[in-house]
Structure formats: C-alpha cells, structure tokens
TORKOL-4160 file (C-alpha; in steps of 0.2 Angstrom, whole numbers, padded with zeros to 4 digits, m for minus):
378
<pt num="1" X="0058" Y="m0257" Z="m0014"/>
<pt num="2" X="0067" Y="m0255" Z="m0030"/>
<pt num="3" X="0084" Y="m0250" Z="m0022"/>
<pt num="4" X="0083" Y="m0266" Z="m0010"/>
<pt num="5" X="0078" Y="m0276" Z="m0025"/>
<pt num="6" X="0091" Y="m0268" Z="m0034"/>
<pt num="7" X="0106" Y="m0271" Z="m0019"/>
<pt num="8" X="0098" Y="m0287" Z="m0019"/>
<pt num="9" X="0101" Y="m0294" Z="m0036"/>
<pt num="10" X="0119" Y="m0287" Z="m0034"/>
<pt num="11" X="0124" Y="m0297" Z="m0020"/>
<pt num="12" X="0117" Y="m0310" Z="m0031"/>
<pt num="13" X="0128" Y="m0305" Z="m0045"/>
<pt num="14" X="0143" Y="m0302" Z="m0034"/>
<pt num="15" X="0141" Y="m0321" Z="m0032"/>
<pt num="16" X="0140" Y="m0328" Z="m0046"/>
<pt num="17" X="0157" Y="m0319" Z="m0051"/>
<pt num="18" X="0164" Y="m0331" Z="m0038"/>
<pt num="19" X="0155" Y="m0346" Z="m0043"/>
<pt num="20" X="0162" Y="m0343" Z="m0061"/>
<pt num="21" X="0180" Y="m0339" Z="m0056"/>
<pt num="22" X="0178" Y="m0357" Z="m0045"/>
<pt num="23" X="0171" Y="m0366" Z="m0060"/>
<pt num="24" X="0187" Y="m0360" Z="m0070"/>
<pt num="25" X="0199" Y="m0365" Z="m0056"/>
<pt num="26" X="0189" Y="m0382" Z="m0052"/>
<pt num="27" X="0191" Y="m0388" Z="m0070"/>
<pt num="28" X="0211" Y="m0386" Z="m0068"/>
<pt num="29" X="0211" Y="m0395" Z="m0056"/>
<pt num="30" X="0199" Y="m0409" Z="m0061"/>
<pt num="31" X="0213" Y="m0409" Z="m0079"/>
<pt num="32" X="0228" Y="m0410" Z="m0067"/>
<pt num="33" X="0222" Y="m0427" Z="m0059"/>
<pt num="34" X="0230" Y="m0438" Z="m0071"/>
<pt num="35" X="0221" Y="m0455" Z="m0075"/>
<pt num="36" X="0229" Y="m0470" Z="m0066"/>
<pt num="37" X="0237" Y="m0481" Z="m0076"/>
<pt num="38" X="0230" Y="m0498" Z="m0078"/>
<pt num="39" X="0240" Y="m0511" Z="m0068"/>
<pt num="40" X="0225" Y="m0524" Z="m0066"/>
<pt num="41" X="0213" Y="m0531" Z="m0078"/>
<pt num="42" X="0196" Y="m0535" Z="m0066"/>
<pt num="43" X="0182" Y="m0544" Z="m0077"/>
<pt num="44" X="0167" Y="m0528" Z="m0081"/>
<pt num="45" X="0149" Y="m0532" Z="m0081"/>
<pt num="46" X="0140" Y="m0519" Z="m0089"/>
<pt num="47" X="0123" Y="m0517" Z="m0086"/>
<pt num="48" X="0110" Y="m0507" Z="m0100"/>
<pt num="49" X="0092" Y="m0506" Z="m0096"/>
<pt num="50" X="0081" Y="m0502" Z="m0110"/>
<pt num="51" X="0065" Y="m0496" Z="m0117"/>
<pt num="52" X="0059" Y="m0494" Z="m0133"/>
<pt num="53" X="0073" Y="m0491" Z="m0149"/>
<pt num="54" X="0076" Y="m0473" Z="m0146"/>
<pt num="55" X="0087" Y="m0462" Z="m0160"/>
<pt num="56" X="0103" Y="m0471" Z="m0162"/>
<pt num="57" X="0102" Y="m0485" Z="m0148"/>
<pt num="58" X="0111" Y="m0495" Z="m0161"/>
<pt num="59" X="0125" Y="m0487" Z="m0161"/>
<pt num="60" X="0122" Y="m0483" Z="m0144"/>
<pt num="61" X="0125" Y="m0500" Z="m0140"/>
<pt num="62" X="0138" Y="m0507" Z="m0153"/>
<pt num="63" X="0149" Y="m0495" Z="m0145"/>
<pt num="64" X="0151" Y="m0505" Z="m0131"/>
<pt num="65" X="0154" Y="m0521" Z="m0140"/>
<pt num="66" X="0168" Y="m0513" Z="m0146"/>
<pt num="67" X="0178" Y="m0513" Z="m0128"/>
<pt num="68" X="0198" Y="m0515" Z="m0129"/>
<pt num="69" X="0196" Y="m0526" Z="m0111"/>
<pt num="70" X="0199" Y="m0543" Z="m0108"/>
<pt num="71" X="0183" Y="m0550" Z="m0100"/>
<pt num="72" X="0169" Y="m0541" Z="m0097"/>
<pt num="73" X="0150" Y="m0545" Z="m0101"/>
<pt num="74" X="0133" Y="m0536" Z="m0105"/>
<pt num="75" X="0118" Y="m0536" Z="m0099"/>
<pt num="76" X="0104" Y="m0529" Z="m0106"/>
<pt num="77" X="0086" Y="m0529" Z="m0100"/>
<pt num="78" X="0068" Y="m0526" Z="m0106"/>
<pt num="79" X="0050" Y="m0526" Z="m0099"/>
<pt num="80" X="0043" Y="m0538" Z="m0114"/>
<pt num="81" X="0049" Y="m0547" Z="m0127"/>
<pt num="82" X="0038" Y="m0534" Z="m0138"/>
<pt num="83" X="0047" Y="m0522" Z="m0134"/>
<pt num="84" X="0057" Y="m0513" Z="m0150"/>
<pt num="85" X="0074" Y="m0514" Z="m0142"/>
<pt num="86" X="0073" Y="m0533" Z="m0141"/>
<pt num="87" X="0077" Y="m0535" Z="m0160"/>
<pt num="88" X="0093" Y="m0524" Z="m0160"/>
<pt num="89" X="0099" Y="m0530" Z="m0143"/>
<pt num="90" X="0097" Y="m0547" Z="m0152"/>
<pt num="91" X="0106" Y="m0544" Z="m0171"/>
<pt num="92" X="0119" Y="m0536" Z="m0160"/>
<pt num="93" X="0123" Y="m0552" Z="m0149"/>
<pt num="94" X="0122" Y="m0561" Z="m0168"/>
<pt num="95" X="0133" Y="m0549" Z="m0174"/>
<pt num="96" X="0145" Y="m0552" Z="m0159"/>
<pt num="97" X="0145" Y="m0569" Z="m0152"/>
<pt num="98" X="0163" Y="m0566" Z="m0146"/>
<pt num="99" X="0155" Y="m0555" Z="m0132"/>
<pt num="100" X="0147" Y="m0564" Z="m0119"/>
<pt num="101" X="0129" Y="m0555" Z="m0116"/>
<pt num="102" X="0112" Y="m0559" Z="m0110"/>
<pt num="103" X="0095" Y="m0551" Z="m0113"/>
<pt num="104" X="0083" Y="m0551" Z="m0096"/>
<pt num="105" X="0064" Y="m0550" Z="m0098"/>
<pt num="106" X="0061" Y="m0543" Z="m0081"/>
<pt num="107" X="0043" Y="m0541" Z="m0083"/>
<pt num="108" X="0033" Y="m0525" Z="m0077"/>
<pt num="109" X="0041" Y="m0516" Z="m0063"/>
<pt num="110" X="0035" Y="m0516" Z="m0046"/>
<pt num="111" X="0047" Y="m0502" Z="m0041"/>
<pt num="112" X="0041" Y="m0484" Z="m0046"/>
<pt num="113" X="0059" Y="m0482" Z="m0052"/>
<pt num="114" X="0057" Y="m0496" Z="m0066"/>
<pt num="115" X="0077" Y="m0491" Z="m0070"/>
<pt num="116" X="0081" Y="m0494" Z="m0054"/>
<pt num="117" X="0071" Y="m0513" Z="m0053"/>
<pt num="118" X="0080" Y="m0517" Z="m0070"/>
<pt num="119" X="0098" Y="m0514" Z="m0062"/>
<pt num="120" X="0092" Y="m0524" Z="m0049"/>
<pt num="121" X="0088" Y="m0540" Z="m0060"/>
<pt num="122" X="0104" Y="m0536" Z="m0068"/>
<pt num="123" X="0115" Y="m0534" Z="m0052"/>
<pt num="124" X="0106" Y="m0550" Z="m0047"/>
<pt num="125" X="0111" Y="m0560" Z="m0065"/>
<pt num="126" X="0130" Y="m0552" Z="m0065"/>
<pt num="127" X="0145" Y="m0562" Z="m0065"/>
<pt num="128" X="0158" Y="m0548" Z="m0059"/>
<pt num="129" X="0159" Y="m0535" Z="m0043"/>
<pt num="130" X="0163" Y="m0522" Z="m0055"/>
<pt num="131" X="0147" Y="m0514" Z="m0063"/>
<pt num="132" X="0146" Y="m0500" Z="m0078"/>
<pt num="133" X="0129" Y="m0496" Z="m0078"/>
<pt num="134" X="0126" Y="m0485" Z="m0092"/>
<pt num="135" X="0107" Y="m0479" Z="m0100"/>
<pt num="136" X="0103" Y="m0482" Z="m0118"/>
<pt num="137" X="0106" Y="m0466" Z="m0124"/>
<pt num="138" X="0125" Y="m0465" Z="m0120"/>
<pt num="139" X="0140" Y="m0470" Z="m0132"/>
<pt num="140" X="0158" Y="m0474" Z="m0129"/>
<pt num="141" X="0176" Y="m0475" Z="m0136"/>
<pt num="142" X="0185" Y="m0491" Z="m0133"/>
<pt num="143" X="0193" Y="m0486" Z="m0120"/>
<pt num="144" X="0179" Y="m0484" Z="m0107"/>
<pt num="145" X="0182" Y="m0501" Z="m0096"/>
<pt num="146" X="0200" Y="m0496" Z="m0098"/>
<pt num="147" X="0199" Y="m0480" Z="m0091"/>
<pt num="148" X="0188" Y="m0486" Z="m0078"/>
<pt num="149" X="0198" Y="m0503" Z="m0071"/>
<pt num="150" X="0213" Y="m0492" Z="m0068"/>
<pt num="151" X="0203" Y="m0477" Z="m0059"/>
<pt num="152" X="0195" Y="m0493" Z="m0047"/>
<pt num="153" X="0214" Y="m0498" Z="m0042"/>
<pt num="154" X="0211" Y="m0488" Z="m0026"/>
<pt num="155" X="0203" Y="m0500" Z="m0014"/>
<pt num="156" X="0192" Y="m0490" Z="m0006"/>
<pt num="157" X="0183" Y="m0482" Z="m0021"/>
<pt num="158" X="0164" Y="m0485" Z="m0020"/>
<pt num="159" X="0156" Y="m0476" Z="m0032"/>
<pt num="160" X="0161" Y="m0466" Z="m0051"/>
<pt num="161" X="0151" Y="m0453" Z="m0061"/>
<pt num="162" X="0157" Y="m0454" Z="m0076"/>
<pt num="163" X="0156" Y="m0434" Z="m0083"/>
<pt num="164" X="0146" Y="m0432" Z="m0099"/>
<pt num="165" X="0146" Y="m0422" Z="m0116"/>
<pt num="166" X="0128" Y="m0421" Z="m0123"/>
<pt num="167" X="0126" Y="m0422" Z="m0143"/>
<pt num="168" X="0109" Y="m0415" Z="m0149"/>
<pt num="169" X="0097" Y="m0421" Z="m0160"/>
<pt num="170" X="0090" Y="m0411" Z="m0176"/>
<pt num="171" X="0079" Y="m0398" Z="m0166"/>
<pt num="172" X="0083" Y="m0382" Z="m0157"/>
<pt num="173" X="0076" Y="m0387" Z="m0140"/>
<pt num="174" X="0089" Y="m0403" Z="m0142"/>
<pt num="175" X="0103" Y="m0392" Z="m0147"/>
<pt num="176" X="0098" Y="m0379" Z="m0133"/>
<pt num="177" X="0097" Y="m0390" Z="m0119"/>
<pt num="178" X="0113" Y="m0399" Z="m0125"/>
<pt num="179" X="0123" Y="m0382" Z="m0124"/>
<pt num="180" X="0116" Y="m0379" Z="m0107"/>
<pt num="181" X="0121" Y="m0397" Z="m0101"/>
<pt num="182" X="0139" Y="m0395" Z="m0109"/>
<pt num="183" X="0142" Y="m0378" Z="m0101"/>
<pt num="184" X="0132" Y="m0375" Z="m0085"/>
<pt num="185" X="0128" Y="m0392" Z="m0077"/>
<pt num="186" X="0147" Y="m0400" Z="m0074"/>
<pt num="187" X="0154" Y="m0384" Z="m0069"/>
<pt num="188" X="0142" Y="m0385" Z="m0053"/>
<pt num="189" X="0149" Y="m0403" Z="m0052"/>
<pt num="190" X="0168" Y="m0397" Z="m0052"/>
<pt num="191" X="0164" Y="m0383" Z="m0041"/>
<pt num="192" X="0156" Y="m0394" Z="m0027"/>
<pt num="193" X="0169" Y="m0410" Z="m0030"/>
<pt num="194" X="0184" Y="m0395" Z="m0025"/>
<pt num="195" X="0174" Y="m0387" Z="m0011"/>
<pt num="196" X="0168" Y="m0403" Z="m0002"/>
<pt num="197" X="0173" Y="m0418" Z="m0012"/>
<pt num="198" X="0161" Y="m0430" Z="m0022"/>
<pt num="199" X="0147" Y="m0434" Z="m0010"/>
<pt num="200" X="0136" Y="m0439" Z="m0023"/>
<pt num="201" X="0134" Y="m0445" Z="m0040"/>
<pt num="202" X="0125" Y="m0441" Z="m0055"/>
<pt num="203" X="0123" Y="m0442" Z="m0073"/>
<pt num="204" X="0119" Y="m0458" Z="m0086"/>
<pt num="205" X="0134" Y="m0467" Z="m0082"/>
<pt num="206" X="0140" Y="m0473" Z="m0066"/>
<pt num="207" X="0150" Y="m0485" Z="m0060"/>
<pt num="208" X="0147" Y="m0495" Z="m0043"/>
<pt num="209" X="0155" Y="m0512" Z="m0034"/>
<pt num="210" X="0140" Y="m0525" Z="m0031"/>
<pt num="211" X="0147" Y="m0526" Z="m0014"/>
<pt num="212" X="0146" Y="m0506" Z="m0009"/>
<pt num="213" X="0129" Y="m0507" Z="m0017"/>
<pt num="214" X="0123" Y="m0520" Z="m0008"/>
<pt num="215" X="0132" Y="m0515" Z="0010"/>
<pt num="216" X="0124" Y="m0499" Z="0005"/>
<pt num="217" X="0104" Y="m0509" Z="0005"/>
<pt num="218" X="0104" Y="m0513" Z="m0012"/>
<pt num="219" X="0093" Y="m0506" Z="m0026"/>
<pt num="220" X="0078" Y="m0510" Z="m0014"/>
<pt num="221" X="0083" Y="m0494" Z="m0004"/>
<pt num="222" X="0084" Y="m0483" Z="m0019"/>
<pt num="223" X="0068" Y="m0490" Z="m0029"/>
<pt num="224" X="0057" Y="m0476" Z="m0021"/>
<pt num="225" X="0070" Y="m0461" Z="m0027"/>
<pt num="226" X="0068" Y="m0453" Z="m0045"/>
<pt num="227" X="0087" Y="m0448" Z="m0044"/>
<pt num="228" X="0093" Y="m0464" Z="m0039"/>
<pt num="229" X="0110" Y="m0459" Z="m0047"/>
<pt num="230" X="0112" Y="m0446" Z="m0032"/>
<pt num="231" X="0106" Y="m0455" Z="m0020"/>
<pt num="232" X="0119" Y="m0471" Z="m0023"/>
<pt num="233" X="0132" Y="m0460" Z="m0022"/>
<pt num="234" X="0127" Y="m0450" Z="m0006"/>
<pt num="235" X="0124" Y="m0468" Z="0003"/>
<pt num="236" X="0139" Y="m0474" Z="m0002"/>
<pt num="237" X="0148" Y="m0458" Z="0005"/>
<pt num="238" X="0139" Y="m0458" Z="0020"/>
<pt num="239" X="0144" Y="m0477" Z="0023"/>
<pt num="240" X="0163" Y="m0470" Z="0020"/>
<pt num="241" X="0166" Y="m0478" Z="0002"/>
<pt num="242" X="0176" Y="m0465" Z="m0010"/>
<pt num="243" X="0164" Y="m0456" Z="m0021"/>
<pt num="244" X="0175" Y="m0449" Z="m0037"/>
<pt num="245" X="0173" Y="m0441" Z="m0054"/>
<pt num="246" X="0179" Y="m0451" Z="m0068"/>
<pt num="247" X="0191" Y="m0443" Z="m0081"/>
<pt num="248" X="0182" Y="m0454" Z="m0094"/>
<pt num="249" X="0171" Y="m0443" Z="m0104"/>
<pt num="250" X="0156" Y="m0451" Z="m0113"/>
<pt num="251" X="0141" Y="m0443" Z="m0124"/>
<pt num="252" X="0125" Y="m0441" Z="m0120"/>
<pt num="253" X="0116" Y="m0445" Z="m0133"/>
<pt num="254" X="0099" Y="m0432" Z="m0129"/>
<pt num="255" X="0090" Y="m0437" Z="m0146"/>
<pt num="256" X="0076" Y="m0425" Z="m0157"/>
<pt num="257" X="0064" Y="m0419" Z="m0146"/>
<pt num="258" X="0050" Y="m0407" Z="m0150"/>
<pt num="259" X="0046" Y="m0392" Z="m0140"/>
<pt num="260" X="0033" Y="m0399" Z="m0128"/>
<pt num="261" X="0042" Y="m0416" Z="m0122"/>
<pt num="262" X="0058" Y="m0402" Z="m0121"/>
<pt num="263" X="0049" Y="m0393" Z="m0109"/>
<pt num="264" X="0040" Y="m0406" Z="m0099"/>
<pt num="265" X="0058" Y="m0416" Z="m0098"/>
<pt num="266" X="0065" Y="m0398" Z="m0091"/>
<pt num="267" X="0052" Y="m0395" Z="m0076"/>
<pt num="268" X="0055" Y="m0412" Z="m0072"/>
<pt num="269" X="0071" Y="m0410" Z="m0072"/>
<pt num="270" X="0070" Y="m0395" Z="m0059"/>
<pt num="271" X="0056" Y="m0400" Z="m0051"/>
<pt num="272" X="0065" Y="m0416" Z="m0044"/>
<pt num="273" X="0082" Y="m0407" Z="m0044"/>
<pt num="274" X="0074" Y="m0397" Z="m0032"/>
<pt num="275" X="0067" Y="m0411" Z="m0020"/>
<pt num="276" X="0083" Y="m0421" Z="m0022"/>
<pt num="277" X="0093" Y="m0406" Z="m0017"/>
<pt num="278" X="0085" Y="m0390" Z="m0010"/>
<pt num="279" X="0098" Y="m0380" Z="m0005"/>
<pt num="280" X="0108" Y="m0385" Z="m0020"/>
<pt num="281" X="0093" Y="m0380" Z="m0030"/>
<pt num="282" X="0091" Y="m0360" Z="m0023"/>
<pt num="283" X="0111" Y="m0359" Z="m0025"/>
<pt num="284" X="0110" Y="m0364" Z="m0044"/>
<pt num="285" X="0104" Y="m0344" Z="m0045"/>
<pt num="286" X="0121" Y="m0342" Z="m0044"/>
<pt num="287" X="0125" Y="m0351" Z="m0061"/>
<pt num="288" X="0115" Y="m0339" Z="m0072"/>
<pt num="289" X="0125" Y="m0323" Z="m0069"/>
<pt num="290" X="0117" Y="m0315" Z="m0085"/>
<pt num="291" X="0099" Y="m0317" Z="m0082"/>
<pt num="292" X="0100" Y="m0307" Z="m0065"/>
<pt num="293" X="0113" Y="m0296" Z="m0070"/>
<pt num="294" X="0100" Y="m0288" Z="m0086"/>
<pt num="295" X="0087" Y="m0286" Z="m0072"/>
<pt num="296" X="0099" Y="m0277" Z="m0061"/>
<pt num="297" X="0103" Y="m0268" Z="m0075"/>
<pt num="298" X="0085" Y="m0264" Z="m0081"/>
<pt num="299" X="0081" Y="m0258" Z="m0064"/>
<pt num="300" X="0097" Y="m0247" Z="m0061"/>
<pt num="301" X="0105" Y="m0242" Z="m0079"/>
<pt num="302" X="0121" Y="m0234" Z="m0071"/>
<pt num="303" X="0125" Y="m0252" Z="m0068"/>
<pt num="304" X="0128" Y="m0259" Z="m0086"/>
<pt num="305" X="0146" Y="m0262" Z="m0081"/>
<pt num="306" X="0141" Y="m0277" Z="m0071"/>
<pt num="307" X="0134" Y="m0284" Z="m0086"/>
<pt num="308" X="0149" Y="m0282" Z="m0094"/>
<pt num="309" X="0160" Y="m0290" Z="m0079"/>
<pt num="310" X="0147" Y="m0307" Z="m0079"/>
<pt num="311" X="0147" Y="m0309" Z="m0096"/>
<pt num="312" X="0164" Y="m0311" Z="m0096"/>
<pt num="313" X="0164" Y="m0324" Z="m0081"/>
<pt num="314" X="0153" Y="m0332" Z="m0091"/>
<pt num="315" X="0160" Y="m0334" Z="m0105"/>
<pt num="316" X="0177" Y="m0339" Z="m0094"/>
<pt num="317" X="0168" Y="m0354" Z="m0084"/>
<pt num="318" X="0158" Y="m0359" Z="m0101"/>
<pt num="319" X="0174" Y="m0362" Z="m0110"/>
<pt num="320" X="0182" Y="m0369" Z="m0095"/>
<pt num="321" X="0169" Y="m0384" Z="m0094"/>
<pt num="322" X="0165" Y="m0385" Z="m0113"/>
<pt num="323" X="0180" Y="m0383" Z="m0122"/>
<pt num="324" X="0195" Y="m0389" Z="m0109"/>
<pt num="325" X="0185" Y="m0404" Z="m0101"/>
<pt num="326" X="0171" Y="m0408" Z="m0111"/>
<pt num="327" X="0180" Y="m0403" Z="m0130"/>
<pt num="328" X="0165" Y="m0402" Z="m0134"/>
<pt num="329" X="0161" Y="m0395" Z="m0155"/>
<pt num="330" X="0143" Y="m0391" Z="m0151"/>
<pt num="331" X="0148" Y="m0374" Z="m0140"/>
<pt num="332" X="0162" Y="m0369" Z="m0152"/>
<pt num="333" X="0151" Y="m0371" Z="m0167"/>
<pt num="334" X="0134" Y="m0360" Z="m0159"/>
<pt num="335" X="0144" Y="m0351" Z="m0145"/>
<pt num="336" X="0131" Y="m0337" Z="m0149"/>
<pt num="337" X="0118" Y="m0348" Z="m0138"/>
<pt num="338" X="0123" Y="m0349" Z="m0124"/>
<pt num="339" X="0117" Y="m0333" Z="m0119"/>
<pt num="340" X="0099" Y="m0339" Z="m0126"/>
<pt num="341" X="0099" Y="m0355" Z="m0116"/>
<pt num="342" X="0104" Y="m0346" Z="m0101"/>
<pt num="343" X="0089" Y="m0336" Z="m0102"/>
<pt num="344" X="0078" Y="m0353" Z="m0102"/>
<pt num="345" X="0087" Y="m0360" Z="m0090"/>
<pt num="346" X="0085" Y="m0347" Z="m0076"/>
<pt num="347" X="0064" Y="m0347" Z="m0081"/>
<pt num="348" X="0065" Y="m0365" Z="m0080"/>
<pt num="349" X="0074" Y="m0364" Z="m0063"/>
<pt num="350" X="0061" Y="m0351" Z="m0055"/>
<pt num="351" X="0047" Y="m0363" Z="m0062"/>
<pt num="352" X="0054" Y="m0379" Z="m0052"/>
<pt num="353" X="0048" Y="m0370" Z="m0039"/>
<pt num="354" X="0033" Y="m0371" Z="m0041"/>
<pt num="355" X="0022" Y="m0389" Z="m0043"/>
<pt num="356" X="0026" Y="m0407" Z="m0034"/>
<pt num="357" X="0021" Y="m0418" Z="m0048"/>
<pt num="358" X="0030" Y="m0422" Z="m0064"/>
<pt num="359" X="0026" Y="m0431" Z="m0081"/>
<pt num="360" X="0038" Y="m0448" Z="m0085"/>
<pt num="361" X="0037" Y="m0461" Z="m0098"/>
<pt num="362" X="0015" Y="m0458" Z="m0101"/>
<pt num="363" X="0012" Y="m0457" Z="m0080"/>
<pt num="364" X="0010" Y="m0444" Z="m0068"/>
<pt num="365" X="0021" Y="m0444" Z="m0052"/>
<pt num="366" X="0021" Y="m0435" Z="m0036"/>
<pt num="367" X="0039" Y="m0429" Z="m0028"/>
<pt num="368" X="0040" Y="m0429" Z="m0010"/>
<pt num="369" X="0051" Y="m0420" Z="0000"/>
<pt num="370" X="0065" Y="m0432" Z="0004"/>
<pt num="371" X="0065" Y="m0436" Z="m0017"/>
<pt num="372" X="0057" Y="m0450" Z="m0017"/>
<pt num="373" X="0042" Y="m0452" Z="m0028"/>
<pt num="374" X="0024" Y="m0463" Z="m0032"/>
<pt num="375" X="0015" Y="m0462" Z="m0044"/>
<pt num="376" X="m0004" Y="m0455" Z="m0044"/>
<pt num="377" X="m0020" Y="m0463" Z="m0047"/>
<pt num="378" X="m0023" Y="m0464" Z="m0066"/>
C-alpha cells in the first residue's frame, strides 16, 4: 500500500513539474501580446454594486472618478438608502459633478445572487453597450477604460477578465491568502488561456457588451449561479463571442479579515470552485507540487531530490505570475510564505471536498451540482 501510494504521489509530482514549466511558458506568452492601441474612444458605463463601506471603498471608488476617458458613466447600486455605502457613493458624486453618475436603490433581491440582480438593474439603467463591472473592493490607475476601449477594437470580443493583484489588509490570513491569489490562482488561468484559450471568465472585474449578455439570456440566466463571473464567460463562448484576458491589471483590495471569516471565505471558495468546475477542481492537485512532494518524501526518504526539483518549479512559476505579470511587492517582500500558504492551500483543497453548503453575507446556501445555488430555510 505504501509503494502504490508512494508511485502514486510521484505521478502526481511528475505533473506538477509540467504544470509549473507551462505556467512559466504561459505568462510569456500572455507578456508578448501587446496591448492594442487605442484608435476609438466608445462611451463606458461602469457598473459598481455595493454593500456596506468595507475597508477602503472610498478610495476604492474615487479611483475610478479619476479615468483619463472621454465619456463614460457610473453606476452604483444599493439595497437601501441605509446602507453605509450610500453616504460615500454620494460625497463622491459631490466631489465630482463632472462625472455623470447615478446611485440605484434596487431594493431587496429576489435573485439568490443579489450581485448578480444589481448588475442587472444597472445594465437595465445604462447608457452605453460597453460595461466595466467591477466589485467594490477593486481599485484602478487611470488608464483602466483606456486599456479596455483599445482591447474591445476587435469586433467579435464578447467577454474580458481583467487579471487581478490582491493587496492584503493588516492580518496574516489577509496577507496569506493574498500571496496565494498572487502566485497560485492566475498561473492556472494562463495555463488554461494557452492550452485551450479563454472559455471562461473570472475574477472582480470583468468586462461584457450589453448586447452579448443579453443574446447570451441576460443576467436572469445567471441569477441562480454563485460564479456568475464564470458562467458569463462560458456562455458567451459557447454562443461563439471571443472570451479574452485583459493586459489591464487591477488590485484587489481583500481587506482585514480575522481568522474565522478567513476560513469560512476559503471553503467557500472551494467548495463552489469545485461545483462550478469539477474536473478543474481535482486537477488544482497539481498546483501545490510542495505539499505532495513532502509526503512523498515522508513516506520514501531516498526521494528528497524531488523535493528539491518542485521547489524549484515552484519558485520559477511563483515568480513567473507574481513578479513578471502581476509586479506584485507583496511576494517579493514575504517570499518566505509562500511555501506556508501552500500548505493551507492544499488542506483547503482536500476540505472542499467535502460539504454542499456554504456561509455568504449572514445566510447559509446549498451548491448544487451544475453550480448553481439557493438558499436554506433559516
């Protein structure tokens, strides 16, 4: 049992040496795409739903007041007018009257994705085709709607994730999460863009034309999905629209979180990683080469050179997605965890298998197969 384990985890580790050589490979290629350059200037509506005044959402949103674009428009929208965004949203409109913005008081949410029904009040209240709709917690250079006009050029692009480098808060969980985001999560992005293409999108930030979303059924189709991000973009795919990966980095903004909501925002991240995605969830055992490879070692010593080997792939396709597409300070500053978030990364990974229910925003949720979800009797 011990030597089948044992050639077991090695077939494992044999493979994630090629999923870190592709991950170094797949982020020169994503940098050898250069951006297009910007020939139109097609009017933005950006579209922001909110909830609650979460660390930083003023400066969150002031960023993108700041746009060096000729027309665009923001939208923002709340459930109530108690709600503690409403007074920043509004000083910031006072601050700006230049920018043409409106504040939507949807009301509660019939959808059980109550992002998803804000987007849709938004789509519905928007002026222009093309939508940035980007969560609170993100911020932005100037140049974002800059970037973005030039990469829609191409006629057929439907659907843009933009890539994303997270920024802790004060607490370990926040700054361990971030360093796993930073260096684990985008490489299985590139790796899957230069295999297959994009198929999919993902992330805080993406970018949609009204007319692909509603050819695609609207955000009634997707109201049911907790990954409604992924979903958009597969749909759009499947119904033949270009699916791409922005070169416009943003920063996720992850905020201060405690060690308790930092584990429960982690299974449920898995949890619903793995009903969104099953076979992409078993073959993330592939992007923590270290974990298995200390467990291959611990059961067959004479094997400490594939330690060795991983840890240096590691290390390569870390610096490959932090450092050259990401430039990201965090990593180069506590380099010394990554091997620590690893390790949680791979428990949380086995523990999303297990459970079909996940806590979000105070309620409890059951995930179905397909990934769509409902929410349980109180």
């Amino acid at each position: 049992m011990t030597v089948a384990l044992a050639l077991l985890l090695a077939a494992v580790a044999a493979g994630s040496l090629v999923y870190c050589t592709l991950t170094v490979v797949a982020a020169s290629r994503y940098l050898a795409v250069a951006p297009a350059p910007l020939s139109s200037t097609e009017p933005v509506s950006i579209l922001k739903p909110l909830s609650g005044a979460d660390e930083g959402l003023e400066e969150n949103l002031r960023s993108f007041f700041h746009q060096k674009y000729c027309q665009f428009e923001i939208l923002f929208a709340v459930r109530s007018e108690s709600d503690a965004a409403v007074k920043l949203t509004r000083g910031l409109q006072t601050e700006y009257p230049e920018v043409p913005t409106r504040l939507l008081i949807t009301g509660e949410p019939p959808y059980p994705n109550a992002k998803v029904f804000s987007l849709d009040r938004m789509m519905a209240e928007a002026r222009y085709d093309l939508l940035v709709m980007s969560d609170s917690d993100i911020r932005v250079t100037p140049e974002l709607l800059q970037t973005i006009a030039g990469e829609f050029q191409d006629s057929n692009l439907g659907v843009a994730t933009c890539p994303y480098r997270a920024v802790p808060g004060s607490s370990i969980w926040s700054r361990l999460e971030a360093i796993g985001m930073n260096t684990e999560f985008l490489g299985g992005v590139l790796v899957a863009r230069m295999i297959e293409g994009m198929k999919f999108a993902v992330g805080p930030t993406i970018v949609a034309r009204k007319r692909v979303i509603e050819k695609i059924g609207g955000f009634e189709r997707l109201k049911e999905y907790l990954a409604e991000d992924f979903v958009m973009g597969k749909f759009a795919a499947d119904a033949g629209y270009g699916v791409s990966l922005s070169s416009y980095v943003i920063e996720h903004r992850i905020g201060t979180e405690g060690l308790r909501a930092n584990l429960a925002h982690r299974l449920r991240w898995a949890r619903s990683t793995r009903r969104s995605r099953p076979a992409g969830y078993v073959g993330q055992v592939f992007t923590n080469p270290l974990p298995v490879a200390l467990i291959l070692v611990a059961l067959e010593p004479a094997w400490w050179p594939v330690f060795l080997v991983l840890a240096v792939a590691r290390a390569a396709a870390a610096w490959a997605v932090s450092q050259r597409v990401l430039n990201d300070p965090l990593t180069r500053a506590f380099w010394w965890l990554v091997p620590v978030q690893d390790f949680l990364s791979f428990a949380f990974w086995v523990a999303g298998f297990f459970g079909n229910s996940i806590q979000w925003r105070g309620r409890r949720y059951y995930l179905y197969r397909d990934g769509k979800f409902a929410p349980l009797s109180r």
